[in-house]
C-alpha positions as CSV (number, residue, x, y, z in Angstrom):
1,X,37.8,178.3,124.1
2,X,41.1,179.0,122.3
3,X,40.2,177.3,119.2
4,X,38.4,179.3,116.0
5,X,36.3,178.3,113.1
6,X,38.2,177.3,110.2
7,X,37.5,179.1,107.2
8,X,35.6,177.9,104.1
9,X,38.3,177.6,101.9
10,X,40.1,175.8,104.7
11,X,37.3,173.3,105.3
12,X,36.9,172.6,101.3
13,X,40.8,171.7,101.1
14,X,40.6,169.5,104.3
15,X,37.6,167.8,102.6
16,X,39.4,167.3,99.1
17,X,42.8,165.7,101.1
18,X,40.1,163.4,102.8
19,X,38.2,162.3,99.3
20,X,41.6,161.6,98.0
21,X,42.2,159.0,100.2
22,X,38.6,157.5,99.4
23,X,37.0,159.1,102.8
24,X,33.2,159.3,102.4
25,X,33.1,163.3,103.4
26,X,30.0,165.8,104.0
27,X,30.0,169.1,105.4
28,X,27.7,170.3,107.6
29,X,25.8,173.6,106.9
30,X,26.2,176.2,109.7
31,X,22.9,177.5,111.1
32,X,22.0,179.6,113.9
33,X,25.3,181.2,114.6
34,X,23.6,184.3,114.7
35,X,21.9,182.9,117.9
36,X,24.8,181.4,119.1
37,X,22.6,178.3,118.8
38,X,24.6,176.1,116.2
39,X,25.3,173.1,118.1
40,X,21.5,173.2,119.7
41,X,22.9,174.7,122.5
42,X,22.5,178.6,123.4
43,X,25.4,180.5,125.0
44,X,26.2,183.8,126.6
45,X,28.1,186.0,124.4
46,X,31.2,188.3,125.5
47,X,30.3,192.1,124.6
């Protein structure tokens, strides 16, 4: 996909413009990556 994960710092602003305008927010902790297993689905990675 052509699309990247945002970074941290990137993800805390986002999430500080949303709570300013009184939007409940939570962020998700990332697990599995390692596995490529973090949306409970497993994928072939490009070597």
């Amino acid at each position: 996909m052509p699309f990247d994960r945002p970074d941290d710092d990137a993800v805390r602003t986002f999430q500080d413009i949303l709570r300013n305008k009184h939007v409940n927010t939570h962020i998700r902790a990332s697990r599995g990556r390692d596995i490529a297993a973090a949306c409970g689905q497993l994928r072939h990675e490009k070597r």
